[in-house]
C-alpha atoms as a printed R data frame, in Angstrom:
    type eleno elety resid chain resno       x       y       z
1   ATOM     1    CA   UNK     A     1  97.290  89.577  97.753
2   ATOM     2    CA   UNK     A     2  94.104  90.983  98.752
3   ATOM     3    CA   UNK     A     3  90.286  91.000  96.661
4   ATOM     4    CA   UNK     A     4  90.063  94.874  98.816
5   ATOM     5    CA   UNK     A     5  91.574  98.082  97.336
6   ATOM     6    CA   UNK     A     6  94.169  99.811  99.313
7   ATOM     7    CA   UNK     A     7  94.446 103.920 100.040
8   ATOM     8    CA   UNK     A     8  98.135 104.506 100.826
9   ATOM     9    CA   UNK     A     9  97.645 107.062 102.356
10  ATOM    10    CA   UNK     A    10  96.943 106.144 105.686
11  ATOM    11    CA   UNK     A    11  97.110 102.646 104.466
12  ATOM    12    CA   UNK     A    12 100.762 102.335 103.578
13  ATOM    13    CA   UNK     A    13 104.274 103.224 105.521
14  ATOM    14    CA   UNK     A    14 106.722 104.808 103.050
15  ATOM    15    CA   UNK     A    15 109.145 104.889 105.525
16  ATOM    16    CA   UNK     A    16 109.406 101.217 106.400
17  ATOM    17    CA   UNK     A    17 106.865  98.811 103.532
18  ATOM    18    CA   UNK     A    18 104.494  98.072 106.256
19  ATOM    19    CA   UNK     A    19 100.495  98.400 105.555
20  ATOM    20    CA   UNK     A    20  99.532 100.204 108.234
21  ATOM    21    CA   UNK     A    21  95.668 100.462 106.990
22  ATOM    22    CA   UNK     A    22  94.268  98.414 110.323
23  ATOM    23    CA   UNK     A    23  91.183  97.277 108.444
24  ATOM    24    CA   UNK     A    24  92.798  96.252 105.415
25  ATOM    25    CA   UNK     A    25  93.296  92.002 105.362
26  ATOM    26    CA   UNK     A    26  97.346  93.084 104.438
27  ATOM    27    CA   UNK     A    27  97.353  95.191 107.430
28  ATOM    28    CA   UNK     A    28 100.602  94.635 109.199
29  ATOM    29    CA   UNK     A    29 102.100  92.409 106.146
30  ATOM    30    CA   UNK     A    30 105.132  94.306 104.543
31  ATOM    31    CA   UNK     A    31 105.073  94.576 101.032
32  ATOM    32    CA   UNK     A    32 108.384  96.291 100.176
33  ATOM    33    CA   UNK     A    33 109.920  94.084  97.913
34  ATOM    34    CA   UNK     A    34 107.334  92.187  97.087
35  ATOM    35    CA   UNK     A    35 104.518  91.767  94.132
36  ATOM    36    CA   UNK     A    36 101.661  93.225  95.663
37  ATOM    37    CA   UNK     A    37  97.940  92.219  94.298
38  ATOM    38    CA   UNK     A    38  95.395  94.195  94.813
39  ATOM    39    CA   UNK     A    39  91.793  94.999  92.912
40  ATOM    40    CA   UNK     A    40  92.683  98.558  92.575
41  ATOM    41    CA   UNK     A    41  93.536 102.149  94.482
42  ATOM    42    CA   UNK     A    42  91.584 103.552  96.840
43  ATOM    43    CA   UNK     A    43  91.406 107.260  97.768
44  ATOM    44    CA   UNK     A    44  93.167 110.029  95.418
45  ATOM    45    CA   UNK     A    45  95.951 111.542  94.039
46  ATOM    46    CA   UNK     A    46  97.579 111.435  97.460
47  ATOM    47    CA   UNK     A    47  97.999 107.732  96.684
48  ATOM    48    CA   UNK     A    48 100.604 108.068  93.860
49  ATOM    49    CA   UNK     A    49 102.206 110.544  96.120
50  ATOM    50    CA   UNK     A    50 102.895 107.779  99.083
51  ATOM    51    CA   UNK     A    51 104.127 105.331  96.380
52  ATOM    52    CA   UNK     A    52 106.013 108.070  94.529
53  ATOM    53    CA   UNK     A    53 107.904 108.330  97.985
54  ATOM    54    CA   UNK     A    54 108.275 104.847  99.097
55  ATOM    55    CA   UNK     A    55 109.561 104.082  95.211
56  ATOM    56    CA   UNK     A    56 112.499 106.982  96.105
57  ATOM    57    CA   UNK     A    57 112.793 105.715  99.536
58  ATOM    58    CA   UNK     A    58 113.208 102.054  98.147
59  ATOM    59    CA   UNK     A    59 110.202 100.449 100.279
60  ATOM    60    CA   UNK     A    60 108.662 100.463  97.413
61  ATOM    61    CA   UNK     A    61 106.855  96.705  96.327
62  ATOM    62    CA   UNK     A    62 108.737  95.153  93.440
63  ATOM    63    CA   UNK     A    63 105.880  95.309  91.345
64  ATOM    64    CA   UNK     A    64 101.793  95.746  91.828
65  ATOM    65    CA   UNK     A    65  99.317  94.146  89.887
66  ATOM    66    CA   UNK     A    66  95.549  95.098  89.560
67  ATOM    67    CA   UNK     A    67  92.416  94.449  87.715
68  ATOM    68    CA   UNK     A    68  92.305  96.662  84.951
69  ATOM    69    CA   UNK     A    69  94.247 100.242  84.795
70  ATOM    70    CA   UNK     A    70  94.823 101.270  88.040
71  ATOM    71    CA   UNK     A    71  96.028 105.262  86.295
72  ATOM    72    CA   UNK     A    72  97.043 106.246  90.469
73  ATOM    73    CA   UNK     A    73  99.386 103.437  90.606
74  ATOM    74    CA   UNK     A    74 100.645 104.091  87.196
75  ATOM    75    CA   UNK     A    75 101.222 108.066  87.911
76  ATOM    76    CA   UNK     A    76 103.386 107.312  90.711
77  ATOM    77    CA   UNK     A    77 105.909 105.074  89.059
78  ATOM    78    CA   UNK     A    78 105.621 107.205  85.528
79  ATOM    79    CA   UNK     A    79 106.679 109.813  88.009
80  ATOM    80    CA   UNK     A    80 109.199 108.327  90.032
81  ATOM    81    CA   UNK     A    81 110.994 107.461  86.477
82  ATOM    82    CA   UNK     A    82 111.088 110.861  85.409
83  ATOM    83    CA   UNK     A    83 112.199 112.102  88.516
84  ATOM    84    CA   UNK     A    84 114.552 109.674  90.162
85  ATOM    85    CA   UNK     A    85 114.926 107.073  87.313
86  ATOM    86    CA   UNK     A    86 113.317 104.397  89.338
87  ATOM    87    CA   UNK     A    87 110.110 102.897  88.874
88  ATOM    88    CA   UNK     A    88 108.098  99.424  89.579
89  ATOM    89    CA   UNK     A    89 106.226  97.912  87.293
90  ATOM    90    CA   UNK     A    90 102.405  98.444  87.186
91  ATOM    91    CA   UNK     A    91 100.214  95.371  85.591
92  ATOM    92    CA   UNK     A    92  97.060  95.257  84.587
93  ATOM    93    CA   UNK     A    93  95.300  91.860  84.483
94  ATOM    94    CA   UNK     A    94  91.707  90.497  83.164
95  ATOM    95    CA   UNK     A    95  88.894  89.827  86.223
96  ATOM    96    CA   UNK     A    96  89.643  85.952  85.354
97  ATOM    97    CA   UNK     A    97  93.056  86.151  85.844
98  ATOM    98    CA   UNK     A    98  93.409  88.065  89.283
99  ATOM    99    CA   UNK     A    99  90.640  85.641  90.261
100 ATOM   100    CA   UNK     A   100  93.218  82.699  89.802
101 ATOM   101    CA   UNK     A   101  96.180  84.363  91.703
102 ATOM   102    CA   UNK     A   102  96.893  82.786  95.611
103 ATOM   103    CA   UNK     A   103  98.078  84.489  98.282
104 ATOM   104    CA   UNK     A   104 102.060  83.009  98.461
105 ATOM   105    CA   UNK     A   105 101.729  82.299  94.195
106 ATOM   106    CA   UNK     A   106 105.363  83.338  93.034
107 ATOM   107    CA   UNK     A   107 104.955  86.043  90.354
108 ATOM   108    CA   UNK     A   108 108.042  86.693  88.126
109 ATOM   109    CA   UNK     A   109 107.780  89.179  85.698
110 ATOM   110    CA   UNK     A   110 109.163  89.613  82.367
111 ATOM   111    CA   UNK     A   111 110.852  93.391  80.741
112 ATOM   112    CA   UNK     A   112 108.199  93.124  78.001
113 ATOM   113    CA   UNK     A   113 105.484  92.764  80.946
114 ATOM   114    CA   UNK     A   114 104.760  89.434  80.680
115 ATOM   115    CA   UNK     A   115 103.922  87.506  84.040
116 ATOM   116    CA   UNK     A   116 104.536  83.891  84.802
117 ATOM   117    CA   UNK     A   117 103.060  82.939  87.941
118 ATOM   118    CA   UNK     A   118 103.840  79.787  89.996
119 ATOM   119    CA   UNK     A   119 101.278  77.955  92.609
120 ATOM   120    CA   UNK     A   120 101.438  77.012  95.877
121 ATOM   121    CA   UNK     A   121 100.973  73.506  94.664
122 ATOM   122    CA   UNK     A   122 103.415  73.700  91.932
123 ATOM   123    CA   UNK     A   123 106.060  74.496  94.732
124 ATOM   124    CA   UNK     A   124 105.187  71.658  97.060
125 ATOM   125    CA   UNK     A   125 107.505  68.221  96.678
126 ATOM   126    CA   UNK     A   126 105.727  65.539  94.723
127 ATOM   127    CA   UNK     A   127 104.204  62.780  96.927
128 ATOM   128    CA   UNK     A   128 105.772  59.844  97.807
């Protein structure tokens, strides 16, 4: 999770997951497989593109979530479903809500687009 917008290209490594952007907070931090959170896109059309490949590649994260319609995010995975019959979902949340996600929250997301998150705290053992 990250409160700065991310260009993939340049930023993000089809080829292995990796966000390669070196002065983005995530920078290093894989994201294949993962929910990634993030404001919103940075850059151009050239961003779907890099998604549109790491979705066929399968480095792709499990899902990305931004404030608002992100419309590069959602071209790449409209694409990718067209194309390959793959895509990832892309959420949209309210300004509040993103505020209240945690870097490490668990996100699990519903078919119908629903998303039930779980805290850090909720995942910690009760105290003794």
């Amino acid at each position: 999770m990250s409160d700065k917008p991310l260009s993939f290209w340049g930023g993000y490594d089809a080829l292995t997951g990796e966000i390669i952007d070196r002065r983005h907070p995530l920078s290093g931090k894989f994201a294949a497989g993962k929910v990634l959170v993030l404001p919103f896109s940075r850059g151009s059309s050239t961003t779907a593109a890099v998604l549109l490949e790491s979705i066929r590649g399968g480095t792709a994260p499990a899902a990305i979530l931004t404030i608002g319609v992100d419309t590069f995010y959602a071209l790449a995975s409209i694409v990718a479903e067209e194309l390959f019959n793959e895509n990832i979902p892309i959420l949209s949340l309210y300004p509040a809500d993103f505020e209240r996600l945690k870097n490490g929250d668990m996100a699990k997301i519903s078919q119908s687009g629903e998303i039930a998150i779980s805290t850090k705290a909720e995942k910690r053992p009760a105290a003794r």
